[in-house]
Chimera marker file (.cmm) of the C-alpha trace (Angstrom):
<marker_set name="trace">
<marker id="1" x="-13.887" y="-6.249" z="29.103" r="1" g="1" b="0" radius="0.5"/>
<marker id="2" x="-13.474" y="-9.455" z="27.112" r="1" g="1" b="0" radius="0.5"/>
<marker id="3" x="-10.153" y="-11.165" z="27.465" r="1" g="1" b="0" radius="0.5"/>
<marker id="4" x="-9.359" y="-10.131" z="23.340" r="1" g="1" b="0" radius="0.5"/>
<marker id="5" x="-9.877" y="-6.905" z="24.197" r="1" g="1" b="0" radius="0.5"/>
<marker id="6" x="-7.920" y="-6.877" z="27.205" r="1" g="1" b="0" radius="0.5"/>
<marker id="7" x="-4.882" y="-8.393" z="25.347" r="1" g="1" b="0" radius="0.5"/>
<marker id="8" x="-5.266" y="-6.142" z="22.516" r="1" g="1" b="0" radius="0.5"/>
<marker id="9" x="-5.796" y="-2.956" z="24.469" r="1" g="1" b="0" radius="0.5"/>
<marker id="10" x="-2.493" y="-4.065" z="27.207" r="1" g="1" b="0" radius="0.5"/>
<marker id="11" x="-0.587" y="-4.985" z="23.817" r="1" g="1" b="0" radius="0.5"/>
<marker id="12" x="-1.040" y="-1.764" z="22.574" r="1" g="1" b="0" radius="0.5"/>
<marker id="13" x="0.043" y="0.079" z="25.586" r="1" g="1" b="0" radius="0.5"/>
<marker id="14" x="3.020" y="-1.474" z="25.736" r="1" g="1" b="0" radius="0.5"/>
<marker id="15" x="3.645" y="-0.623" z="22.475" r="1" g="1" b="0" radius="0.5"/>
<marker id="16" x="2.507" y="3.227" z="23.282" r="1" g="1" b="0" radius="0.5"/>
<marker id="17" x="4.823" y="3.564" z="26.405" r="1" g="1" b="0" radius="0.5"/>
<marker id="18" x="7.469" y="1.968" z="24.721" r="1" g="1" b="0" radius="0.5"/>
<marker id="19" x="7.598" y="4.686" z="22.202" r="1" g="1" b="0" radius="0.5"/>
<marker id="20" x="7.285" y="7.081" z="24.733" r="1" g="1" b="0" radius="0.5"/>
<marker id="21" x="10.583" y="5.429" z="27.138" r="1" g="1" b="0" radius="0.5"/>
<marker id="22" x="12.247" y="5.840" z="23.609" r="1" g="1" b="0" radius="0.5"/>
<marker id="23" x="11.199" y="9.706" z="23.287" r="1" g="1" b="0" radius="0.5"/>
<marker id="24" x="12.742" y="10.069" z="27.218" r="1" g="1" b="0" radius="0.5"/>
<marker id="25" x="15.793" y="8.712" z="26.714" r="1" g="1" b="0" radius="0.5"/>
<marker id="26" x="16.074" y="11.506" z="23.968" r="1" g="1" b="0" radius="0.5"/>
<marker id="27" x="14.642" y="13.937" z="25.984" r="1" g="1" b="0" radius="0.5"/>
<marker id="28" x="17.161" y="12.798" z="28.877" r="1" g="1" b="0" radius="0.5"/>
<marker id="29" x="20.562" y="13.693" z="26.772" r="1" g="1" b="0" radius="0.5"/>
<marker id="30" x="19.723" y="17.730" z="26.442" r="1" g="1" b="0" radius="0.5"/>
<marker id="31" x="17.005" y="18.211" z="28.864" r="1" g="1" b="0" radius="0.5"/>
<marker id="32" x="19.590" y="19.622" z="31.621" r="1" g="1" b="0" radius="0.5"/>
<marker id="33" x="21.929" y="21.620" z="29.806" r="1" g="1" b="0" radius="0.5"/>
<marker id="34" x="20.470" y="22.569" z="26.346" r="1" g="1" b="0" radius="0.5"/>
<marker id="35" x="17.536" y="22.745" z="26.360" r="1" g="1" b="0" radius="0.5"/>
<marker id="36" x="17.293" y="24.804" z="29.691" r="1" g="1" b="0" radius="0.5"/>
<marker id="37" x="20.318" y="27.010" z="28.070" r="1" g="1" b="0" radius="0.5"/>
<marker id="38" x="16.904" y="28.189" z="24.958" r="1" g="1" b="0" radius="0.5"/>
<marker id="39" x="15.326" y="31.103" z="24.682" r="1" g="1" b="0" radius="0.5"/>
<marker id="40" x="11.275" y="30.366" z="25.741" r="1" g="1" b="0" radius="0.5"/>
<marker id="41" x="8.231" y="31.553" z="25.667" r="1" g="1" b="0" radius="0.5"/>
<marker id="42" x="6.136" y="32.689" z="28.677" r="1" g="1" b="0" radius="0.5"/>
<marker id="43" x="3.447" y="29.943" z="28.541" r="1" g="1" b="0" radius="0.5"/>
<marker id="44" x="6.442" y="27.687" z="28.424" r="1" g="1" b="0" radius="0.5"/>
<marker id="45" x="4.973" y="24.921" z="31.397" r="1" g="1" b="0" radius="0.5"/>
<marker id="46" x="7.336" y="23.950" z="34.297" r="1" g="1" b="0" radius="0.5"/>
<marker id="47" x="9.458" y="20.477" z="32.767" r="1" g="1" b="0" radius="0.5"/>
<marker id="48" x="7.962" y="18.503" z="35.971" r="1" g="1" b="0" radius="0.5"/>
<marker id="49" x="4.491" y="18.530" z="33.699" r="1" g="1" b="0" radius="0.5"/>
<marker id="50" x="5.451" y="16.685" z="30.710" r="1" g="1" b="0" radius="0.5"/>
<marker id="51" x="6.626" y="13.607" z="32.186" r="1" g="1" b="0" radius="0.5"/>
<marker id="52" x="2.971" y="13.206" z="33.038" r="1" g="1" b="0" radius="0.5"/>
<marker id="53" x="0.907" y="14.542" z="30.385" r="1" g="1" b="0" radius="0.5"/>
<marker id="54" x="3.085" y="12.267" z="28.305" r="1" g="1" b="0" radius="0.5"/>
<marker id="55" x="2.221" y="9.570" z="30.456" r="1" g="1" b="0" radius="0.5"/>
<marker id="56" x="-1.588" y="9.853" z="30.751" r="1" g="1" b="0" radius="0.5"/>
<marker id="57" x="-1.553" y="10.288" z="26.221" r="1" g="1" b="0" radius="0.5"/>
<marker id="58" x="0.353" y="7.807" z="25.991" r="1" g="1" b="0" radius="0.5"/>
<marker id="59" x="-2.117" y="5.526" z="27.745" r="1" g="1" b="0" radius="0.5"/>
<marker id="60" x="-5.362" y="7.120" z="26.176" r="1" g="1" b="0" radius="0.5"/>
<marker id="61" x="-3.545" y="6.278" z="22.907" r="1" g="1" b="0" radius="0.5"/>
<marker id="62" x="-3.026" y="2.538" z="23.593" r="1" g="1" b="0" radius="0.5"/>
<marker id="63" x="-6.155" y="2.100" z="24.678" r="1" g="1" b="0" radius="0.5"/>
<marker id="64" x="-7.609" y="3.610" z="22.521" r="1" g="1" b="0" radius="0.5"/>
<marker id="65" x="-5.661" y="1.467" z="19.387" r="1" g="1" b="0" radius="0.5"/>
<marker id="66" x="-6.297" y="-1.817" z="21.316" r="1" g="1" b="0" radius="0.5"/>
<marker id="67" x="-10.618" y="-1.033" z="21.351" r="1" g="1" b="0" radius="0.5"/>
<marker id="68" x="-10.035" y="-0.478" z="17.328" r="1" g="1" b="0" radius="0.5"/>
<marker id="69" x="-7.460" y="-3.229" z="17.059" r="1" g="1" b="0" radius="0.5"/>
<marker id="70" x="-10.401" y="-5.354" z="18.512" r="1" g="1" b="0" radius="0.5"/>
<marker id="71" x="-12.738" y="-4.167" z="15.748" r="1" g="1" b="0" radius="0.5"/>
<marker id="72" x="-11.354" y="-7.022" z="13.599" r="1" g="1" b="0" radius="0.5"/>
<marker id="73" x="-8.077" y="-6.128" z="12.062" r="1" g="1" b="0" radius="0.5"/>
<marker id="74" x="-9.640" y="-8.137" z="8.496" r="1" g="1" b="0" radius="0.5"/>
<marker id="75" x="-11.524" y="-4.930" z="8.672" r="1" g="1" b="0" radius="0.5"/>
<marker id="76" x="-10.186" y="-2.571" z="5.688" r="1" g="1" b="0" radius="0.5"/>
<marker id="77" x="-11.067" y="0.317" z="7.941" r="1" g="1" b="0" radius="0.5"/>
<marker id="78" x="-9.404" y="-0.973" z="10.959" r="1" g="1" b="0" radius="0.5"/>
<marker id="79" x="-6.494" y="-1.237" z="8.824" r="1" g="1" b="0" radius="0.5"/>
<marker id="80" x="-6.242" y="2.460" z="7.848" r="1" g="1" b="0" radius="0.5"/>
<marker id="81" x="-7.096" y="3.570" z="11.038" r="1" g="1" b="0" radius="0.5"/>
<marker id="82" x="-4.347" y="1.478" z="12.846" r="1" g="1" b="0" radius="0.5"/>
<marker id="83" x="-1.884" y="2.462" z="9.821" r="1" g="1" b="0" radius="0.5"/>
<marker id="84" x="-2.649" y="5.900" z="10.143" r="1" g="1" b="0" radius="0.5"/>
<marker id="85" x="-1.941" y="5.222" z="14.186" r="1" g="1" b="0" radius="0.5"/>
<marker id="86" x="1.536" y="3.504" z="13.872" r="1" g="1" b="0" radius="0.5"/>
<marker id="87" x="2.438" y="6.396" z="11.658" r="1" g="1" b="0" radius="0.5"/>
<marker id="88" x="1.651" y="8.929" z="13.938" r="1" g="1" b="0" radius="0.5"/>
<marker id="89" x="3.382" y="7.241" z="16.522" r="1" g="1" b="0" radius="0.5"/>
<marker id="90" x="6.538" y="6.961" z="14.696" r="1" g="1" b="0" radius="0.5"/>
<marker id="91" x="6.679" y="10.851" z="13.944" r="1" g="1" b="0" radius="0.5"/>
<marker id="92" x="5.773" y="11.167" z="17.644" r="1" g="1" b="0" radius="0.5"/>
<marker id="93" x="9.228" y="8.984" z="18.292" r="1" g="1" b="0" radius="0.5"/>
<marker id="94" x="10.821" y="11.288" z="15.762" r="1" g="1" b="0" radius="0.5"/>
<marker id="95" x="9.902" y="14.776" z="17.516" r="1" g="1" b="0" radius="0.5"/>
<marker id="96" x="11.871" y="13.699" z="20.443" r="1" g="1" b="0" radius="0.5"/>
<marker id="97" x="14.652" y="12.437" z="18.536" r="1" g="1" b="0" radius="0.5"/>
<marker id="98" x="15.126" y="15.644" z="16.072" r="1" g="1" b="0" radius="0.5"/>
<marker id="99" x="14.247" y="18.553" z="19.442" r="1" g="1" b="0" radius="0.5"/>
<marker id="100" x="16.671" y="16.832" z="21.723" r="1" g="1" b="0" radius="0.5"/>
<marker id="101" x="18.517" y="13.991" z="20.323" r="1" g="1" b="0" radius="0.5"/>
<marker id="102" x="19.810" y="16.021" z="17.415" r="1" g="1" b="0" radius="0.5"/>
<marker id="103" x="18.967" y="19.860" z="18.940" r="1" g="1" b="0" radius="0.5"/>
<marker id="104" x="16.823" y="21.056" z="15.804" r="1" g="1" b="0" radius="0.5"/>
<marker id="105" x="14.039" y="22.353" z="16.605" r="1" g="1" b="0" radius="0.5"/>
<marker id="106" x="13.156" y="23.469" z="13.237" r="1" g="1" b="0" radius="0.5"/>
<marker id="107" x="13.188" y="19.948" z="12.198" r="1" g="1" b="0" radius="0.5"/>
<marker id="108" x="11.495" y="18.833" z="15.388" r="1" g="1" b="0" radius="0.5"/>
<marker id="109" x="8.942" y="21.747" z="13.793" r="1" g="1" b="0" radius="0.5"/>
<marker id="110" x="8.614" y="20.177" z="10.460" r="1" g="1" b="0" radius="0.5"/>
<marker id="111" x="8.006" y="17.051" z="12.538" r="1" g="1" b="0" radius="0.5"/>
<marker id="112" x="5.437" y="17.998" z="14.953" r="1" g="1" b="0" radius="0.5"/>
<marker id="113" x="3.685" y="20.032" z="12.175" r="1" g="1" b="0" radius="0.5"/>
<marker id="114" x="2.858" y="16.425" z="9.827" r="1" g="1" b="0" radius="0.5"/>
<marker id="115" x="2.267" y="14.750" z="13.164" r="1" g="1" b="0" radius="0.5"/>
<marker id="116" x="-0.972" y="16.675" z="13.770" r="1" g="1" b="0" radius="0.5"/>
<marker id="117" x="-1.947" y="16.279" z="10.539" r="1" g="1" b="0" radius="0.5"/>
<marker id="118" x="-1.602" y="12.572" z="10.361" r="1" g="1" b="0" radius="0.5"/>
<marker id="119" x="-3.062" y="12.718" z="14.019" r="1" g="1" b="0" radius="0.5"/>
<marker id="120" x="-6.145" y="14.338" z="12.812" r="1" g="1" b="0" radius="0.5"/>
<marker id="121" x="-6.331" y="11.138" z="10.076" r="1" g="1" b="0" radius="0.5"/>
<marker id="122" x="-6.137" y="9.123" z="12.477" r="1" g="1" b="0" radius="0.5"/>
<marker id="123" x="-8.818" y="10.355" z="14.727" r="1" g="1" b="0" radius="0.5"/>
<marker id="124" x="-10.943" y="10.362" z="11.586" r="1" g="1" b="0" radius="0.5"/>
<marker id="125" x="-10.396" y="7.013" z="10.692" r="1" g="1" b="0" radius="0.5"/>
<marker id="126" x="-10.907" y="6.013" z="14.567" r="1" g="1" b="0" radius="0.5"/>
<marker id="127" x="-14.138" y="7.741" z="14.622" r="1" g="1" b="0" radius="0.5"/>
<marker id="128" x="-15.328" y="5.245" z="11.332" r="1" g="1" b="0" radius="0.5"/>
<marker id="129" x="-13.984" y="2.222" z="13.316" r="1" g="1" b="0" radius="0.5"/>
<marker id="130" x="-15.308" y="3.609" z="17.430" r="1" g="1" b="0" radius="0.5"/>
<marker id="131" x="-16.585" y="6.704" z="18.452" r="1" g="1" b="0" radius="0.5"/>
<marker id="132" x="-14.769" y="6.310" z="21.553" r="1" g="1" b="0" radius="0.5"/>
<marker id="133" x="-11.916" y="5.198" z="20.679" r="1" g="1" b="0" radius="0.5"/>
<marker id="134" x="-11.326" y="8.708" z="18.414" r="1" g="1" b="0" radius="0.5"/>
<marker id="135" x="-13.030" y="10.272" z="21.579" r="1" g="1" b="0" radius="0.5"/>
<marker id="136" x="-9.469" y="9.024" z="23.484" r="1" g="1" b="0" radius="0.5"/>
<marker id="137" x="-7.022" y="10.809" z="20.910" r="1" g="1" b="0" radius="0.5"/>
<marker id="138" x="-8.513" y="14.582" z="21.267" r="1" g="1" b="0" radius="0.5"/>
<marker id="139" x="-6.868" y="14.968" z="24.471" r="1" g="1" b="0" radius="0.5"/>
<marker id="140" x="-3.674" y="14.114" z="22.393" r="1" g="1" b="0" radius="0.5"/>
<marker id="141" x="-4.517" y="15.940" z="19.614" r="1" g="1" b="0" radius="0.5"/>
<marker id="142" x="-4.878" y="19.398" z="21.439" r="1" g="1" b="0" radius="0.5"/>
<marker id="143" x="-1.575" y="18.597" z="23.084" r="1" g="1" b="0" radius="0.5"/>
<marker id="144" x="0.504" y="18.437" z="19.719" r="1" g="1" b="0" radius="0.5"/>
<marker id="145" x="-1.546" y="21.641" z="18.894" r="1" g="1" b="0" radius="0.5"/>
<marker id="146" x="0.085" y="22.969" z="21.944" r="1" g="1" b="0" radius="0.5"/>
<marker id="147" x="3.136" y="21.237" z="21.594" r="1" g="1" b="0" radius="0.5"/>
<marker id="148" x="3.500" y="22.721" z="18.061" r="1" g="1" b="0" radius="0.5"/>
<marker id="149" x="3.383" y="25.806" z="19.082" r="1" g="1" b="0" radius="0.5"/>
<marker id="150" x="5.295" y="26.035" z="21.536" r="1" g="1" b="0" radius="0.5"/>
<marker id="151" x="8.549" y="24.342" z="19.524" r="1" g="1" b="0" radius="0.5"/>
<marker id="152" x="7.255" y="27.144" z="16.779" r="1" g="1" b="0" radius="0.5"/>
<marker id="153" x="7.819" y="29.864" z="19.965" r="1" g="1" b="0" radius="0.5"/>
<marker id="154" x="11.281" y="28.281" z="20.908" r="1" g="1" b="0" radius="0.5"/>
<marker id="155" x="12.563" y="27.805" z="17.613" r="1" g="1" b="0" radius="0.5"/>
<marker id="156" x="11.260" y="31.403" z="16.562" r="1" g="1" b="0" radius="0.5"/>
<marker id="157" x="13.481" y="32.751" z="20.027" r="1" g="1" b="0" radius="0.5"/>
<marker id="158" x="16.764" y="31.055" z="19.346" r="1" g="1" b="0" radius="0.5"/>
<marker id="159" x="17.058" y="31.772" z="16.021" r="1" g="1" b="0" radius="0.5"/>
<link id1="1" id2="2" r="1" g="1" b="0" radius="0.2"/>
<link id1="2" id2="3" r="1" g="1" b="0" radius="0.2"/>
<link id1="3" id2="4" r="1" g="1" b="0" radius="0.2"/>
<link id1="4" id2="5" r="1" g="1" b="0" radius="0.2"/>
<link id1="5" id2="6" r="1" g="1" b="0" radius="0.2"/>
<link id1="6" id2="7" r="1" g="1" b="0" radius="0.2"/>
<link id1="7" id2="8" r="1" g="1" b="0" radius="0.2"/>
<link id1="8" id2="9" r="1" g="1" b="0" radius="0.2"/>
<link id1="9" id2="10" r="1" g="1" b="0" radius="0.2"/>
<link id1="10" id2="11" r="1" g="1" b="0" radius="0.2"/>
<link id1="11" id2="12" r="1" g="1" b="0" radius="0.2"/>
<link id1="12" id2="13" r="1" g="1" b="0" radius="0.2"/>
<link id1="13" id2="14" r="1" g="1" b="0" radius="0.2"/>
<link id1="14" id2="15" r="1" g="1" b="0" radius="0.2"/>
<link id1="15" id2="16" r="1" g="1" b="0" radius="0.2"/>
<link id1="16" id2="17" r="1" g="1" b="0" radius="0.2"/>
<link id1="17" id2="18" r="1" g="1" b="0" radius="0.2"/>
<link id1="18" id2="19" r="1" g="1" b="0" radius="0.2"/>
<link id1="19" id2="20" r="1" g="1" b="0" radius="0.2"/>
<link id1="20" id2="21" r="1" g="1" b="0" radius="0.2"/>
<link id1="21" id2="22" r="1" g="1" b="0" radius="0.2"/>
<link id1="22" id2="23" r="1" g="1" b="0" radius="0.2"/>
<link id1="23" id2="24" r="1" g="1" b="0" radius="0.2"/>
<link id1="24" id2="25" r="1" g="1" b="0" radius="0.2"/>
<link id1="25" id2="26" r="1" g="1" b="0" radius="0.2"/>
<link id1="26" id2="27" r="1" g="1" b="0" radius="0.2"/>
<link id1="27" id2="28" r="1" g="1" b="0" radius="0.2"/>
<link id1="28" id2="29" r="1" g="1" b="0" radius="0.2"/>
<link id1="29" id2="30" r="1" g="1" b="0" radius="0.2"/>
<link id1="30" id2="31" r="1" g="1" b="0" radius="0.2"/>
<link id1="31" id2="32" r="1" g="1" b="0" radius="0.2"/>
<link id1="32" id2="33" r="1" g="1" b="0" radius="0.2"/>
<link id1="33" id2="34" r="1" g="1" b="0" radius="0.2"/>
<link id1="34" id2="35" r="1" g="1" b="0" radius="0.2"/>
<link id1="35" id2="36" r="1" g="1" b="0" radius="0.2"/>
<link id1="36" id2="37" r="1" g="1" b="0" radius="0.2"/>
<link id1="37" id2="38" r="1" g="1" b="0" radius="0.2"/>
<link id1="38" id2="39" r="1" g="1" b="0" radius="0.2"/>
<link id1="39" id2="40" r="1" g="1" b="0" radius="0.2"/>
<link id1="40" id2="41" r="1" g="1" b="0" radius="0.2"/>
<link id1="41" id2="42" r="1" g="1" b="0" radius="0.2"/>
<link id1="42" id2="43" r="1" g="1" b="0" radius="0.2"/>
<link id1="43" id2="44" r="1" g="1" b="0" radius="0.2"/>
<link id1="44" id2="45" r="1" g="1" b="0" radius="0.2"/>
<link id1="45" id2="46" r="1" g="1" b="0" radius="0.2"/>
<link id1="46" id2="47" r="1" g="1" b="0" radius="0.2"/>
<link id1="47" id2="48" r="1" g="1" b="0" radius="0.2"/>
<link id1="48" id2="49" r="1" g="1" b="0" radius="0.2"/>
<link id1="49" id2="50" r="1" g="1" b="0" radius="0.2"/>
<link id1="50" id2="51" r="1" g="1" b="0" radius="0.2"/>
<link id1="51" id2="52" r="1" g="1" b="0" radius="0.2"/>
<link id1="52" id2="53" r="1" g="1" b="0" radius="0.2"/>
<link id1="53" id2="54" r="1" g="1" b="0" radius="0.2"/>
<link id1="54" id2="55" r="1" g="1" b="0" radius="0.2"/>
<link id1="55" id2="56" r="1" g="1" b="0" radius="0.2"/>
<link id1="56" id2="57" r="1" g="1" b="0" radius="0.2"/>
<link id1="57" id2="58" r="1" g="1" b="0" radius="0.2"/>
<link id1="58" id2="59" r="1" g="1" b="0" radius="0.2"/>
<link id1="59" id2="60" r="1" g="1" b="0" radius="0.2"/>
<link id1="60" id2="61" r="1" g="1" b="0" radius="0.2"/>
<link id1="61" id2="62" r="1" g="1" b="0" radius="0.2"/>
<link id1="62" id2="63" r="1" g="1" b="0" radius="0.2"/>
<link id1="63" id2="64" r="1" g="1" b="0" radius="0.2"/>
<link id1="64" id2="65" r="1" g="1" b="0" radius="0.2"/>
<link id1="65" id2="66" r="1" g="1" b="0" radius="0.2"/>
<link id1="66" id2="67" r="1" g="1" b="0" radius="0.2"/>
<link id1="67" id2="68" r="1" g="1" b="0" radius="0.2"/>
<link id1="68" id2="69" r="1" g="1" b="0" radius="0.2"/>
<link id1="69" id2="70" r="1" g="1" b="0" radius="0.2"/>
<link id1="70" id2="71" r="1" g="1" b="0" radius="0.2"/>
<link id1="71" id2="72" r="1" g="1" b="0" radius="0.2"/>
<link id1="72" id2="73" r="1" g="1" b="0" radius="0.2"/>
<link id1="73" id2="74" r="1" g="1" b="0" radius="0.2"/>
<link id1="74" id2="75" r="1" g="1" b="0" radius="0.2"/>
<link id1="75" id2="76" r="1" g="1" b="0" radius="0.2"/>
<link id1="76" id2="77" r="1" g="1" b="0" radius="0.2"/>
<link id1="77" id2="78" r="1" g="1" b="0" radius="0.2"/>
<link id1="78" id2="79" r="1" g="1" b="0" radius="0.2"/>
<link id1="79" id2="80" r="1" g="1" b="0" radius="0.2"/>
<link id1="80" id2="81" r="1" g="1" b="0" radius="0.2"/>
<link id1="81" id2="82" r="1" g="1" b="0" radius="0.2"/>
<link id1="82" id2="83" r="1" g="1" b="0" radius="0.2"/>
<link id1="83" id2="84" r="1" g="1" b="0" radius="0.2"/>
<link id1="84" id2="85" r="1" g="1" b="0" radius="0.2"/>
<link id1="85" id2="86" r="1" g="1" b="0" radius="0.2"/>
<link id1="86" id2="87" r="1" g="1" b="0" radius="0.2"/>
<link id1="87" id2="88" r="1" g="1" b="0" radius="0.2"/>
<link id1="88" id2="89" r="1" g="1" b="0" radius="0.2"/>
<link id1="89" id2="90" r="1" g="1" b="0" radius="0.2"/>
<link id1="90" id2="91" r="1" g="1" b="0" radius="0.2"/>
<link id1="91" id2="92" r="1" g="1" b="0" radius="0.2"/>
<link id1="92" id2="93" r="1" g="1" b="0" radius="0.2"/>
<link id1="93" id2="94" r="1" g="1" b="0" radius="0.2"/>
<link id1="94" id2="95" r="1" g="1" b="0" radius="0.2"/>
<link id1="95" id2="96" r="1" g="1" b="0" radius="0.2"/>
<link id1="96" id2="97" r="1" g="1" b="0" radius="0.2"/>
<link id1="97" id2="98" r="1" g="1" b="0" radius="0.2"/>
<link id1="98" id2="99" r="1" g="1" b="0" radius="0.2"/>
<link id1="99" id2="100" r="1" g="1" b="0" radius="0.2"/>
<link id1="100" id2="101" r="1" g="1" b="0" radius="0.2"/>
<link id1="101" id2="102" r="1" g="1" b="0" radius="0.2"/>
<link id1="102" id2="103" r="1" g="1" b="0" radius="0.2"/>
<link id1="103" id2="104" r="1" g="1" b="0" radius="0.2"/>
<link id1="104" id2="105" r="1" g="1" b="0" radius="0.2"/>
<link id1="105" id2="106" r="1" g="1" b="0" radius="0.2"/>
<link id1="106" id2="107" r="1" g="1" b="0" radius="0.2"/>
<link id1="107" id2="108" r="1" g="1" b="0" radius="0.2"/>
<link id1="108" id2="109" r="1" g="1" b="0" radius="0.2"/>
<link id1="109" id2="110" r="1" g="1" b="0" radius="0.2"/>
<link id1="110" id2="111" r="1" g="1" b="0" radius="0.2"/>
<link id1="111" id2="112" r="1" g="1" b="0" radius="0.2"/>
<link id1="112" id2="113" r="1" g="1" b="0" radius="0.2"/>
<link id1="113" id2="114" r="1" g="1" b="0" radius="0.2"/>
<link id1="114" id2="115" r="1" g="1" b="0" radius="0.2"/>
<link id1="115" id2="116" r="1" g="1" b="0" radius="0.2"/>
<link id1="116" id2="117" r="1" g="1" b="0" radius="0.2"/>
<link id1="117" id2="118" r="1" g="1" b="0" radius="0.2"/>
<link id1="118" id2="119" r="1" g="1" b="0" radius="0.2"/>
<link id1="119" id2="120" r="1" g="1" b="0" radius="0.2"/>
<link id1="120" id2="121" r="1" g="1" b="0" radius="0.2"/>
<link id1="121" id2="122" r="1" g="1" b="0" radius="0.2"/>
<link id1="122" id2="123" r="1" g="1" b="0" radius="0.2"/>
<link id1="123" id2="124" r="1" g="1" b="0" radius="0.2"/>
<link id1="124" id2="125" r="1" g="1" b="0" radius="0.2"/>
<link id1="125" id2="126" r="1" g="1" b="0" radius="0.2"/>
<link id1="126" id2="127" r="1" g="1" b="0" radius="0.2"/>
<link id1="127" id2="128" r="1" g="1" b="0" radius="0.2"/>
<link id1="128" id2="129" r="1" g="1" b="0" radius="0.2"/>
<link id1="129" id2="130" r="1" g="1" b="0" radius="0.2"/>
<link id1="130" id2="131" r="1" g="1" b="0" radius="0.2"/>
<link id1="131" id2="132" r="1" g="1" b="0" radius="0.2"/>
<link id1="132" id2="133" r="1" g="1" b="0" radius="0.2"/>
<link id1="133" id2="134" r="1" g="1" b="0" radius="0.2"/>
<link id1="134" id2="135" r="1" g="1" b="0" radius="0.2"/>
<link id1="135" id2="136" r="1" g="1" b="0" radius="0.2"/>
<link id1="136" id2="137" r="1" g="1" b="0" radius="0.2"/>
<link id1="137" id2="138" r="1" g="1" b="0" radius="0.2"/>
<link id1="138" id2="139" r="1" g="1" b="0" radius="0.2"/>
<link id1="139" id2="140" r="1" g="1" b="0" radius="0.2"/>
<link id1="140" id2="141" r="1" g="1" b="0" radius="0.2"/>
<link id1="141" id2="142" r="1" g="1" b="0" radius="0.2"/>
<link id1="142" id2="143" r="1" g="1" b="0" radius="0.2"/>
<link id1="143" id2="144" r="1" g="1" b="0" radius="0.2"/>
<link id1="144" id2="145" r="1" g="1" b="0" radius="0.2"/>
<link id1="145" id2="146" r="1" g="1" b="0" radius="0.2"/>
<link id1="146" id2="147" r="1" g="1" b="0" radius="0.2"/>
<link id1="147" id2="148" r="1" g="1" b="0" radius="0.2"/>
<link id1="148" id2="149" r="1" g="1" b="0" radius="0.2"/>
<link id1="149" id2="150" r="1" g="1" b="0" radius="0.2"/>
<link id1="150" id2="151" r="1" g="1" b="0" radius="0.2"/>
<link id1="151" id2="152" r="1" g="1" b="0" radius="0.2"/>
<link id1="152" id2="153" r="1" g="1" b="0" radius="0.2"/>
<link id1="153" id2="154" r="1" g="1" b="0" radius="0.2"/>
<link id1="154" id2="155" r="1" g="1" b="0" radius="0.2"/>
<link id1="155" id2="156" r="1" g="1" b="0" radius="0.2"/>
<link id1="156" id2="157" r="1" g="1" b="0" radius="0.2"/>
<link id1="157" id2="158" r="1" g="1" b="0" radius="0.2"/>
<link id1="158" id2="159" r="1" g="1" b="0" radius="0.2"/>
</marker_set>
């Protein structure tokens, strides 16, 4: 790994766990009493398993941005592809936010619902810039799937 990519890639992962710190200290302020209070599904998984899935995305996502960020940001398609990311990754900062911050989960919903949409851009505009780098995101990808509906499930319970 050339030094440029190694600052780009360790850039970007800061940037990716720093989101997701943000999205824990919403989870943090309802995660005990709330949210454990809700009405859930039975393929709801144990809460010790986010933490880490979480952890591992948010990873594969920074890496992932830093090998297209190396593409040559001059690149039009880079561009796209990286705005596409830092859009996703503020409506991934957002879910958090609206589920436990605020308690909506039918905003959270809403949320989660564009996310995988714009995620699905993004893994298309990835693929134009590195295969492997799009390669990184599908693990991601089918976790909002899952994620979405699951907070479809929870919301649909505690109505």
């Amino acid at each position: 790994m050339t030094s440029k990519l190694f600052s780009r890639v360790f850039f970007a992962l800061g940037i990716c766990l720093f989101i997701g710190f943000l999205g824990s200290l919403a989870t943090q302020t309802s995660i005990g009493d709330w949210y454990i209070q809700l009405n859930k599904p039975s393929f709801n998984p144990p809460n010790w398993i986010f933490g880490p899935v979480w952890a591992v995305l948010f990873v594969l996502m920074g890496i992932a941005a830093g090998i297209v960020w190396n593409k040559g940001f001059y690149h039009k398609w880079v561009q796209i592809a990286l705005y596409h990311f830092g859009f996703q990754l503020l409506l991934n900062a957002s879910w958090s936010l609206l589920f436990f911050g605020l308690k909506e989960p039918f905003w959270a919903l809403i949320d989660i619902i564009a996310l995988f949409i714009v995620l699905l851009f993004t893994i298309k505009w990835f693929k134009i810039v590195s295969n492997t780098a799009a390669y990184l995101l599908i693990p991601y990808a089918i976790w909002v799937a899952f994620a979405a509906i699951l907070n479809f499930e929870i919301w649909r319970l505690n109505l």
